[in-house]
TIVO-2410 file (N, C-alpha, C; in nm, 3 decimals):
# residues 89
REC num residu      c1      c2      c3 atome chaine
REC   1      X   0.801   6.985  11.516     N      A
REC   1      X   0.754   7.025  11.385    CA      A
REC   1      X   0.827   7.151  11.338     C      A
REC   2      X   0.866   7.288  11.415     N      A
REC   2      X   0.932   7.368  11.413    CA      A
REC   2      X   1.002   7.362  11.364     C      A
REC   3      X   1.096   7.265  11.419     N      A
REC   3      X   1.252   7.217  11.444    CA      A
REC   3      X   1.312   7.144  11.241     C      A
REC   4      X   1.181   7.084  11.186     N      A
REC   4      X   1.192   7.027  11.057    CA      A
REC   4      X   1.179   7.136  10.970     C      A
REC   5      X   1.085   7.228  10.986     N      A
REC   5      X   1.096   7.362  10.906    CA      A
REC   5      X   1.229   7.403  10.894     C      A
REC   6      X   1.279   7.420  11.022     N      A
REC   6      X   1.387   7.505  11.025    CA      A
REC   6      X   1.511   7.435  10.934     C      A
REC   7      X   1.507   7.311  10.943     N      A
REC   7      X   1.593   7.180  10.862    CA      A
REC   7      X   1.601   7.256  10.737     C      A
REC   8      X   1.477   7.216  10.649     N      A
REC   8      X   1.414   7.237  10.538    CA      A
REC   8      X   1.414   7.377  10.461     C      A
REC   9      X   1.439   7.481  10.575     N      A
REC   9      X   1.460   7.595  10.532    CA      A
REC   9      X   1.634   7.598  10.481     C      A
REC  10      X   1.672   7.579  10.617     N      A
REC  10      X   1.879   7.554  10.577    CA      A
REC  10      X   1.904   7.454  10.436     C      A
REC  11      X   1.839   7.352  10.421     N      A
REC  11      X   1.840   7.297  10.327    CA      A
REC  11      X   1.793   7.332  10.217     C      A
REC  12      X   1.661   7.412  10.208     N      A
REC  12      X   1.657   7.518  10.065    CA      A
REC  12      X   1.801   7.634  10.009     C      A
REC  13      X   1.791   7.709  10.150     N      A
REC  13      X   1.880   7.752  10.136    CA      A
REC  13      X   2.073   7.732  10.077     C      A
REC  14      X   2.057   7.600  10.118     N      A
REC  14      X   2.204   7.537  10.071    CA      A
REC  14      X   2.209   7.505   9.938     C      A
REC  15      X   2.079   7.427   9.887     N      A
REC  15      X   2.098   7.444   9.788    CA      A
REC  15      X   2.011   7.556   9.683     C      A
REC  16      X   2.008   7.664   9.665     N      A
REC  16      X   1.955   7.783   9.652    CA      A
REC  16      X   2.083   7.832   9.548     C      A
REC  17      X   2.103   7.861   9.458     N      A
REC  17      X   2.206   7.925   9.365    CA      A
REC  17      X   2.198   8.060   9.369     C      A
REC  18      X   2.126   8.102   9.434     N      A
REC  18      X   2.199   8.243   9.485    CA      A
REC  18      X   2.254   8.236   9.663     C      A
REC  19      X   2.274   8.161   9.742     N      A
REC  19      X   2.270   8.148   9.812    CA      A
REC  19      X   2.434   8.196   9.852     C      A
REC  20      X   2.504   8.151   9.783     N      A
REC  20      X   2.688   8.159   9.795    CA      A
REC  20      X   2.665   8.330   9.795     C      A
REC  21      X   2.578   8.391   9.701     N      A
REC  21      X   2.568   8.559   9.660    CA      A
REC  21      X   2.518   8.651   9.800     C      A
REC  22      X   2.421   8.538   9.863     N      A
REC  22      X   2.363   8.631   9.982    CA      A
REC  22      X   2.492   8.613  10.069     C      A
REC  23      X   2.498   8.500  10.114     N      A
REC  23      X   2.671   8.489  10.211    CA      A
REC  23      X   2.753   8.576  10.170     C      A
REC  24      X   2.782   8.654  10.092     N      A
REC  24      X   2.913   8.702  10.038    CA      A
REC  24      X   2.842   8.839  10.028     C      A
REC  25      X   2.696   8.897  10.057     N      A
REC  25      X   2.621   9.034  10.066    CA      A
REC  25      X   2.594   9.038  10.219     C      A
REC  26      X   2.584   8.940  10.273     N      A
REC  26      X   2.587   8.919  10.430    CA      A
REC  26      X   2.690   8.978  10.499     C      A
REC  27      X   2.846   8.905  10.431     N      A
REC  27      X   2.969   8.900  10.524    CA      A
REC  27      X   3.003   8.998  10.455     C      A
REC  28      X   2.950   9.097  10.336     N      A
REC  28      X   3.023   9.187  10.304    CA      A
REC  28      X   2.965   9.328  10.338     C      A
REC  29      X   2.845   9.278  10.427     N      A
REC  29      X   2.771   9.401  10.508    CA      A
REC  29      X   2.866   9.390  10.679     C      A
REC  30      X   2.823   9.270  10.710     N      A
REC  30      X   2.863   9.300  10.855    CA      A
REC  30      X   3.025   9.352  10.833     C      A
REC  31      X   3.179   9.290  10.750     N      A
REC  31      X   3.237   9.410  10.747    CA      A
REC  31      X   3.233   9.526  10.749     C      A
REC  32      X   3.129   9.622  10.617     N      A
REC  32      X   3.124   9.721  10.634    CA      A
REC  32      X   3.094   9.784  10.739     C      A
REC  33      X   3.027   9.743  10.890     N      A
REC  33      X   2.957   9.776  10.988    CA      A
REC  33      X   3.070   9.777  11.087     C      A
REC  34      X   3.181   9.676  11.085     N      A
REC  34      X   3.279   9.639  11.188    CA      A
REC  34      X   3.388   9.806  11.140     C      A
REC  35      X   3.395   9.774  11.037     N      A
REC  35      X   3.478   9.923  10.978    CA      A
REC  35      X   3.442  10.068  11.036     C      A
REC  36      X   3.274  10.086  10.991     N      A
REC  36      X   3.250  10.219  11.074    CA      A
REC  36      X   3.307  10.219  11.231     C      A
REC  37      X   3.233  10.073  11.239     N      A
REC  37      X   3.243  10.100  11.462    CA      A
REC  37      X   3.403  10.131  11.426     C      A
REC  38      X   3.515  10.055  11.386     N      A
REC  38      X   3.615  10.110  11.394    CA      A
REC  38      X   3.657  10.255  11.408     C      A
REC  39      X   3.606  10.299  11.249     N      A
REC  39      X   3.627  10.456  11.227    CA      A
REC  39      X   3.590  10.548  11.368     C      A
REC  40      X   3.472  10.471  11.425     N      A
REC  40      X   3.358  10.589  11.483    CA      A
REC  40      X   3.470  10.562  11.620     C      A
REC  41      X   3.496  10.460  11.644     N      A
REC  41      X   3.603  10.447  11.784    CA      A
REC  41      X   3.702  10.538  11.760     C      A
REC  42      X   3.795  10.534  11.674     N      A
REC  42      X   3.914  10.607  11.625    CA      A
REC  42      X   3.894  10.758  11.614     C      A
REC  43      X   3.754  10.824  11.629     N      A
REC  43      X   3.718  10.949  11.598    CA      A
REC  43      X   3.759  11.050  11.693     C      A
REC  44      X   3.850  11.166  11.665     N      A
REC  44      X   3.890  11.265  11.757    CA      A
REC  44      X   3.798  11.324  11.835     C      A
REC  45      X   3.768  11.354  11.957     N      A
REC  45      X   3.684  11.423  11.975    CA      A
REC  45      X   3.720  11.589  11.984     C      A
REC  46      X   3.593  11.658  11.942     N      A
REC  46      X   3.584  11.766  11.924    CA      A
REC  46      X   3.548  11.898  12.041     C      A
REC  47      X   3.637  11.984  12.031     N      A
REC  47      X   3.606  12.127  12.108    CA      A
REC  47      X   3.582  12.255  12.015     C      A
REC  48      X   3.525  12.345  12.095     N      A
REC  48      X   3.505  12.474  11.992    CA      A
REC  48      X   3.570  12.537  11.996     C      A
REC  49      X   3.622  12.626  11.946     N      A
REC  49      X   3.674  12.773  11.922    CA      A
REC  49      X   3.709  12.842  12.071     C      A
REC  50      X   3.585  12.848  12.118     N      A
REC  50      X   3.586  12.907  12.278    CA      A
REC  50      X   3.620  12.852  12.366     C      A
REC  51      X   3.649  12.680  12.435     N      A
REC  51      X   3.686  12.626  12.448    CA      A
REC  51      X   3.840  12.578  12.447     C      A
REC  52      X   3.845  12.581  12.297     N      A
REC  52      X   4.019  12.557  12.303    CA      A
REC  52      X   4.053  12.684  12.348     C      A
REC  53      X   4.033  12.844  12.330     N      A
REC  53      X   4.071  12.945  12.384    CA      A
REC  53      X   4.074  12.915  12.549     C      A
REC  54      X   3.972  12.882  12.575     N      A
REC  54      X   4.038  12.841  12.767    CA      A
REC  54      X   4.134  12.764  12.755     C      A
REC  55      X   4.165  12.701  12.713     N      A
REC  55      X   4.272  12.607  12.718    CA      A
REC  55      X   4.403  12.663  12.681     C      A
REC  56      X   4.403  12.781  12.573     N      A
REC  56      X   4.490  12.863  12.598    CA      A
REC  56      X   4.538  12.935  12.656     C      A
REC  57      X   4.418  13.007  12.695     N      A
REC  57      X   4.460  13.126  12.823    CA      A
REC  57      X   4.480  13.013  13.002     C      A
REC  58      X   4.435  12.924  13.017     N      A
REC  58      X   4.465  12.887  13.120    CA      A
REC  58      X   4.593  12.796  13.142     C      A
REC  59      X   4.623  12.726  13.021     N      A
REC  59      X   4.711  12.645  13.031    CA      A
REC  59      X   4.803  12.643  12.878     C      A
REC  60      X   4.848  12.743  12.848     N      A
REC  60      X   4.943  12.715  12.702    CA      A
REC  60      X   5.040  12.644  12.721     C      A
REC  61      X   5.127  12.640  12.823     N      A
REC  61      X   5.242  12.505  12.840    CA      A
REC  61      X   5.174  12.401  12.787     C      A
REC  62      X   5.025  12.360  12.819     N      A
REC  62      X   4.997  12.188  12.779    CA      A
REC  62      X   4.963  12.178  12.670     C      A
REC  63      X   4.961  12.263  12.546     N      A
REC  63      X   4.968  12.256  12.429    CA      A
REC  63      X   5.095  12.231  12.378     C      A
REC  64      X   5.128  12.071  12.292     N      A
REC  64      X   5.216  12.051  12.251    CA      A
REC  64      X   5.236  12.105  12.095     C      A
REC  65      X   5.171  12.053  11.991     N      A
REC  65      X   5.129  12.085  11.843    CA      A
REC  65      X   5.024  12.126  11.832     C      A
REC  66      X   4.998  12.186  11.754     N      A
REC  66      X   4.877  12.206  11.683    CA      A
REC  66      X   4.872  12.201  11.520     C      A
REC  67      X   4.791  12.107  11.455     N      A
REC  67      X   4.818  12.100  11.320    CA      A
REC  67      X   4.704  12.128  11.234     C      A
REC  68      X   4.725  12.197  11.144     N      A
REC  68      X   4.656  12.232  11.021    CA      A
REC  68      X   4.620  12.148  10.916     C      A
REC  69      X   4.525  12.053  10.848     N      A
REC  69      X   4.509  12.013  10.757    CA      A
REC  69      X   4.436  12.043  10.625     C      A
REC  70      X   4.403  11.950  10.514     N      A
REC  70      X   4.237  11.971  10.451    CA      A
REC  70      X   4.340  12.105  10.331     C      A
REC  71      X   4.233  12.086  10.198     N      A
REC  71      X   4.296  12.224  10.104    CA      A
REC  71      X   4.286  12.369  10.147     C      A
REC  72      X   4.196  12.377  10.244     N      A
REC  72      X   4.221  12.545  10.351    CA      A
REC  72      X   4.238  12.498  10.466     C      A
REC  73      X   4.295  12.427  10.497     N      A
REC  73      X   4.304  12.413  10.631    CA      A
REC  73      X   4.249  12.442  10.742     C      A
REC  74      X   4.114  12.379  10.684     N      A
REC  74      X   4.001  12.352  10.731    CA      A
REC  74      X   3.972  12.257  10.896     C      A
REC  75      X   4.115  12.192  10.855     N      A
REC  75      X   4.071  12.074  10.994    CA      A
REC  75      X   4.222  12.112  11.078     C      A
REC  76      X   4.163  12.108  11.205     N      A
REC  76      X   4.242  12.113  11.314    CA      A
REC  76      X   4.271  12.022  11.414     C      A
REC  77      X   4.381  11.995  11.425     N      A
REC  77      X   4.393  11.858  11.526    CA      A
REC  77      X   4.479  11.899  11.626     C      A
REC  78      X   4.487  11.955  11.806     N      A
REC  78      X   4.553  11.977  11.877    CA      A
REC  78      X   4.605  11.820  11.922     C      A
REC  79      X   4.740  11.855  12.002     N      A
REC  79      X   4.825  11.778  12.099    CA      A
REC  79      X   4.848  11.791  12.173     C      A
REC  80      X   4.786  11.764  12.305     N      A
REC  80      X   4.855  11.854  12.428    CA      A
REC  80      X   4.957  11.762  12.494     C      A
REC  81      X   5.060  11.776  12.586     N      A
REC  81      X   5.175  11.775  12.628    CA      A
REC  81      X   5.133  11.642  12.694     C      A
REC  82      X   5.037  11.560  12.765     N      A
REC  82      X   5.014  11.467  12.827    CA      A
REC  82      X   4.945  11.331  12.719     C      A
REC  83      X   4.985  11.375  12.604     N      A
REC  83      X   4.888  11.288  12.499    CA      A
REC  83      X   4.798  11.288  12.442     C      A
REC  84      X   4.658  11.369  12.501     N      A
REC  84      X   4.507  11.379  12.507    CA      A
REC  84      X   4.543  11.462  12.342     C      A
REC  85      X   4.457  11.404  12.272     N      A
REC  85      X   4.410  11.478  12.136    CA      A
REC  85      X   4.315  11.505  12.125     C      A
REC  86      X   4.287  11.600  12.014     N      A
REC  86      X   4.112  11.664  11.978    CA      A
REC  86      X   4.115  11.713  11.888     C      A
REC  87      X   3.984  11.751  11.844     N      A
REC  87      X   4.000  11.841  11.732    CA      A
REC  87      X   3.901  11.995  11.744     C      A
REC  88      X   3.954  12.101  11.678     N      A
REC  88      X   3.827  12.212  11.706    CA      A
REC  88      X   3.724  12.212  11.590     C      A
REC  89      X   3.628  12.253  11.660     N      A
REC  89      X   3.513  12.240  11.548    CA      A
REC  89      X   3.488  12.421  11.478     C      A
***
């Protein structure tokens, strides 16, 4: 009996004229969701102020770049010599 609901429901649904609108608010949510996880994977991780200073005083050879971005140059993105990136907060 379940099993015919469930029929009957897909079949409202198919033919439903907004139905093409929810599919296309559906698949145009779960993109937006696949995008963040992207972003949030891709995200530098962050050290402080005091922090990257140990990293200076103990090891300045393994600092490769350090770059300035943003209209004050606000954002900081280190490079150290083995690859590892970050950013200071």
């Amino acid at each position: 009996e379940s099993v015919s609901v469930g029929l009957s429901t897909q079949r409202q649904l198919h033919h439903d004229p907004q139905s093409p609108r929810r599919s296309f608010l559906v698949s145009g949510a779960m993109a937006m969701g696949i995008l963040s996880f992207q972003q949030a994977a891709k995200a530098v991780p962050m050290v402080s102020v005091d922090e990257f200073g140990i990293i200076l005083r103990d090891s300045p050879l393994s600092v490769q770049v350090v770059e300035f971005s943003g209209p004050k140059s606000e954002n900081v993105v280190v490079k150290l010599v083995d690859g590892t990136t970050f950013g200071i907060k």
